[in-house]
N, C-alpha and C positions, 0 to 999 in steps of 0.2 A: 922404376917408372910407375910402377903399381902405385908406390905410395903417392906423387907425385897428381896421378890423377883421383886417387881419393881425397888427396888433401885440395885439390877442386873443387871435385864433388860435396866435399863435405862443406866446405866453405860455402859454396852455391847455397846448399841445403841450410845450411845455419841463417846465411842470409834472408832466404824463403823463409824460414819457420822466425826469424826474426821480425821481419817484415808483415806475417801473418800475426804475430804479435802485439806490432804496434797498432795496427790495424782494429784489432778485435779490440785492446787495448782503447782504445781511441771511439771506438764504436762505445764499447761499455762504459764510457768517462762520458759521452756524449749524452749516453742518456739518462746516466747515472744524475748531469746536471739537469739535463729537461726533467726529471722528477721533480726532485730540487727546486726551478723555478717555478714550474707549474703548482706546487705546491706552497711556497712562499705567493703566488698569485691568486691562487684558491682562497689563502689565509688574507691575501690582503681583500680581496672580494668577500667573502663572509665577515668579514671587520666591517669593513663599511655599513653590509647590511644591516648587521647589528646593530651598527650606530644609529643607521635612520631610524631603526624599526624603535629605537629606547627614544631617542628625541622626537618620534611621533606619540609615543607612549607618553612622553611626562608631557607632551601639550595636550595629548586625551587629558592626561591626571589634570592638567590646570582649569582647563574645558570644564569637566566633572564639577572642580572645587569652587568654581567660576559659578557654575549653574546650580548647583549645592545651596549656598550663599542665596542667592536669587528666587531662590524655591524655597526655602526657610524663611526669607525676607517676605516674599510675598504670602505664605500661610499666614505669619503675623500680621501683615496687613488686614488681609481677610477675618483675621479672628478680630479685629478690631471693628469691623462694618457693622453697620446696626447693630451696637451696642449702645449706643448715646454715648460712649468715650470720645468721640471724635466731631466736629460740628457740622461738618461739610461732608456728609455720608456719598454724595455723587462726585465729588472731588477727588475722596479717598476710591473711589469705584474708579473712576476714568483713570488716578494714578497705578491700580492695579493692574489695569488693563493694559497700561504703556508696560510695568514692568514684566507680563506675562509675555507681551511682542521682543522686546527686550532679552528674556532668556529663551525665546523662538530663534533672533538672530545670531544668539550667542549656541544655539545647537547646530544651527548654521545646516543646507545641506548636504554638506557630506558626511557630516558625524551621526546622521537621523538614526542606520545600523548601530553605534555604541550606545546610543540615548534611548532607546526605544521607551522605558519607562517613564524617563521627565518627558517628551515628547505624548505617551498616553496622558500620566498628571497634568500636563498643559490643558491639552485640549477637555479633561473632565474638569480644571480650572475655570475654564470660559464657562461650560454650561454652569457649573456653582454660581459663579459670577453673574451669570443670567439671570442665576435666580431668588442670587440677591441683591438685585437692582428692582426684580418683580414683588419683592418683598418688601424692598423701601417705599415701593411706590403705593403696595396696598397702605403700609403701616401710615405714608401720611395723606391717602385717603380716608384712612380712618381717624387719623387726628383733626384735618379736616371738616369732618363730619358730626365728631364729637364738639370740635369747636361751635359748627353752628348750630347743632342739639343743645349746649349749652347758653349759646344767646337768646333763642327762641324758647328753653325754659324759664330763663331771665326775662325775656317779655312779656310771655306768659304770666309770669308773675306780679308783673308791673301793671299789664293791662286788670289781670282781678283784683288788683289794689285797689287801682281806678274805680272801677267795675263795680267794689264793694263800699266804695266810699259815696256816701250820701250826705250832701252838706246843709238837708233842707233839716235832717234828724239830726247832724250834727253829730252824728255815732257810726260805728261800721258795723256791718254784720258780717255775720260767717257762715 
């Protein structure tokens, strides 16, 4: 009978510790997979960000090479201004001045933190600009000036023509 009721016992027991098993078993499978997913989730969460963070990066890069371009373009402009290479020096000035507004809105507000340098070059752009508008302006007042210093010594010289010619001696003097 002894045995009878170990082989109960034992049975019960085997059960139990079976049972405590699958259990533990089943716990450790449980989290074994939340690792697993939360990690497969993590990974797809930092994929993403990465992605944004590179597809904001290459439209910074395009931004840059965008206003690159525009900032190149317009020092040649500029090297061209009162030089006499070009006929319309206030033309070439007001189209500077569009294309300086131009790569303003192409830095756009929210990029002002990555531009901070074309954003200073702009704005020291406008004062150069200023101040070669105030240059054109002396330059053709003084061409201007030269001009009618030139007529008035042309008249000058007309009137002591005049002035020196006597028609009673029929000779001029000097």
């Amino acid at each position: 009978m002894s045995k009878v009721i170990l082989k109960k016992l034992n049975s019960q027991k085997i059960k139990r510790e079976f049972l405590k098993f699958i259990v533990s078993f089943g716990i450790l499978s449980f989290f074994s997979f939340m690792v697993l997913y939360f990690f497969v989730k993590t990974h797809d969460i930092q994929s993403a960000n990465i992605h944004k963070d590179v597809v904001s990066y290459k439209q910074l890069l395009n931004k840059h090479q965008a206003i690159k371009e525009k900032v190149d373009s317009i020092y040649q402009q500029m090297s061209l201004l009162n030089t006499g290479k070009v006929r319309n020096d206030v033309f070439l000035g007001n189209y500077i001045s569009n294309n300086i507004q131009d790569a303003r809105k192409t830095i756009a507000q929210d990029s002002i933190s990555e531009f901070k340098h074309y954003t200073f070059l702009l704005n020291k752009l406008d004062s150069l600009l200023a101040l070669k508008n105030d240059i054109i302006e002396i330059k053709d007042k003084e061409q201007l000036a030269l001009r009618d210093l030139n007529e008035c010594v042309g008249k000058i010289g007309r009137i002591k023509k005049e002035l020196s010619y006597n028609p009673a001696r029929n000779f001029s003097s000097k």
